[in-house]
C-alpha positions as CSV (number, residue, x, y, z in Angstrom):
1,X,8.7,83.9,-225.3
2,X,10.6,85.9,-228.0
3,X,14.3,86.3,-227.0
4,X,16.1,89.4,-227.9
5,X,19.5,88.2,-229.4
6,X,22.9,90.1,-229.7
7,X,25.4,88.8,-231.9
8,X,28.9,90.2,-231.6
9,X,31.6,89.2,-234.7
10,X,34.0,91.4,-236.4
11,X,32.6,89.5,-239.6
12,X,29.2,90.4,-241.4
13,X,29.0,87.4,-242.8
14,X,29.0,85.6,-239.8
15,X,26.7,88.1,-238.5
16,X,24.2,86.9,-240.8
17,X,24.8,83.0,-240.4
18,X,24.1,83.1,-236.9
19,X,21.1,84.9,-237.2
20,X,20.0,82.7,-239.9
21,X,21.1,79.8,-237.5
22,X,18.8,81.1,-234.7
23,X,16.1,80.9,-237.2
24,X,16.8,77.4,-238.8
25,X,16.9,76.4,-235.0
26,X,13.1,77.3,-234.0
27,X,14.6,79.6,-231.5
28,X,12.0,82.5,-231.4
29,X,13.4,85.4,-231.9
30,X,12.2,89.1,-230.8
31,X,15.0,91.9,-231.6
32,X,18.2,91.1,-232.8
33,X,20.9,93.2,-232.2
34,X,24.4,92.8,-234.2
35,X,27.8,94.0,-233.2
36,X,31.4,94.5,-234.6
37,X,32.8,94.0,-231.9
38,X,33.2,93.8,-227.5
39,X,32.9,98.5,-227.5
40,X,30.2,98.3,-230.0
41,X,28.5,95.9,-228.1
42,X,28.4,97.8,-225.0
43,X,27.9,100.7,-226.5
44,X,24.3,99.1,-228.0
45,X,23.8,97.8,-224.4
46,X,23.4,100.8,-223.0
47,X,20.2,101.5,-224.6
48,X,18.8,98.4,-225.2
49,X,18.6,94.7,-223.3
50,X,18.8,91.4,-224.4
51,X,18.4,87.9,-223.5
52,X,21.3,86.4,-225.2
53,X,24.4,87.6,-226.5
54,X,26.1,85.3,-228.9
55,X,30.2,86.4,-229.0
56,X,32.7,85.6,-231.1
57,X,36.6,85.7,-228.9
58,X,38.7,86.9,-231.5
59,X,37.7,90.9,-232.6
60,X,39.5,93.9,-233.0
61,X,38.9,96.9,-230.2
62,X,37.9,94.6,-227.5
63,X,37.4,91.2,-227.7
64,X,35.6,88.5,-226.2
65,X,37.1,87.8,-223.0
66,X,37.3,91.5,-222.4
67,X,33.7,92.2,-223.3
68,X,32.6,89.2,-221.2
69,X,34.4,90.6,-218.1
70,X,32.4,93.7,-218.7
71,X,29.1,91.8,-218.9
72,X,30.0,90.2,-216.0
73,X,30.7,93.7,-214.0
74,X,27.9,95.4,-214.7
75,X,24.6,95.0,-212.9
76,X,22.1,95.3,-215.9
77,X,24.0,92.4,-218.0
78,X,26.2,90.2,-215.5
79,X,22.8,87.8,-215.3
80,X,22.7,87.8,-219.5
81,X,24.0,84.3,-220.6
82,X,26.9,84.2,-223.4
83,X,27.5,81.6,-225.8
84,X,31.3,82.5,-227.6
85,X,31.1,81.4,-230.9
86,X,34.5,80.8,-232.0
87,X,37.4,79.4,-234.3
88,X,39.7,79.9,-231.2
89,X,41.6,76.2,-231.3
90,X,43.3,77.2,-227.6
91,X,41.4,75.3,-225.3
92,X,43.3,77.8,-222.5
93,X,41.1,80.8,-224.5
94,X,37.8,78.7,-224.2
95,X,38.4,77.8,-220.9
96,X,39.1,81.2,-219.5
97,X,35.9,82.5,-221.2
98,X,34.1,79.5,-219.3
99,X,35.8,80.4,-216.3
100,X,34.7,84.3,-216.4
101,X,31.2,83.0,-216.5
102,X,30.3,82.5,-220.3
103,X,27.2,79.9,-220.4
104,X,29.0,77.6,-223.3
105,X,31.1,78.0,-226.6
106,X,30.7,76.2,-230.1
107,X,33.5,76.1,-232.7
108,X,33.3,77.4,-236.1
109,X,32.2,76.0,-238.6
110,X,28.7,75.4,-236.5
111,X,25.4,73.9,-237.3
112,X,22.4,75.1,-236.3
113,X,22.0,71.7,-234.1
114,X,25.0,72.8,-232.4
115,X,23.3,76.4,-231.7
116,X,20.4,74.3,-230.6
117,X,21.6,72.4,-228.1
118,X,24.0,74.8,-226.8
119,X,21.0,76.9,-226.3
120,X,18.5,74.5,-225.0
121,X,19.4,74.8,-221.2
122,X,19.3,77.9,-221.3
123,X,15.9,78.7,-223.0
């Protein structure tokens, strides 16, 4: 089954690593939906679902915590699991997005192993 991916990071570039990490991974892949950033994510929620949101914890606007805490309130995305993909080195961050429900983090720099087997419970 194809999953339909959204990837939330106030960088481009790493935007397009983690897509081209999903890839290198054998995850398939349907749609896959990028954001800037927690608003722009929710925004592009709103019309569209996905199976796996992929969030950095440090944007501008709204981060990651606040974006997962919406996720988590809302009906139509609270069952969506959320890897944060971060350079966060707080473990008191990490743990507080583990703690509001997000399904696992990996640290930047990441390999596409890591995005494997972060991802293989829950695929």
């Amino acid at each position: 089954m194809a999953l339909d991916v959204m990837i939330v990071d106030d960088s481009a570039a790493i935007r397009k690593i983690l897509h081209r990490v999903l890839l290198q991974a054998d995850i398939p892949l349907g749609a896959v939906l990028e954001a800037g950033d927690g608003k722009e994510a929710l925004e592009k929620l709103q019309s569209s679902s996905v199976n796996l949101i992929l969030s950095d914890i440090n944007m501008p606007n709204m981060d990651g915590i606040e974006l997962l805490s919406a996720l988590k309130a809302q009906e139509l995305t609270k069952g969506v699991p959320v890897i944060m993909v971060t350079t966060e080195g707080s473990s008191s961050r990490v743990m507080e997005a583990v703690n509001l429900g997000a399904s696992g983090y990996v640290r930047k720099p990441f390999t596409a192993e890591q995005i494997k087997e972060k991802l293989s419970g829950l695929i």
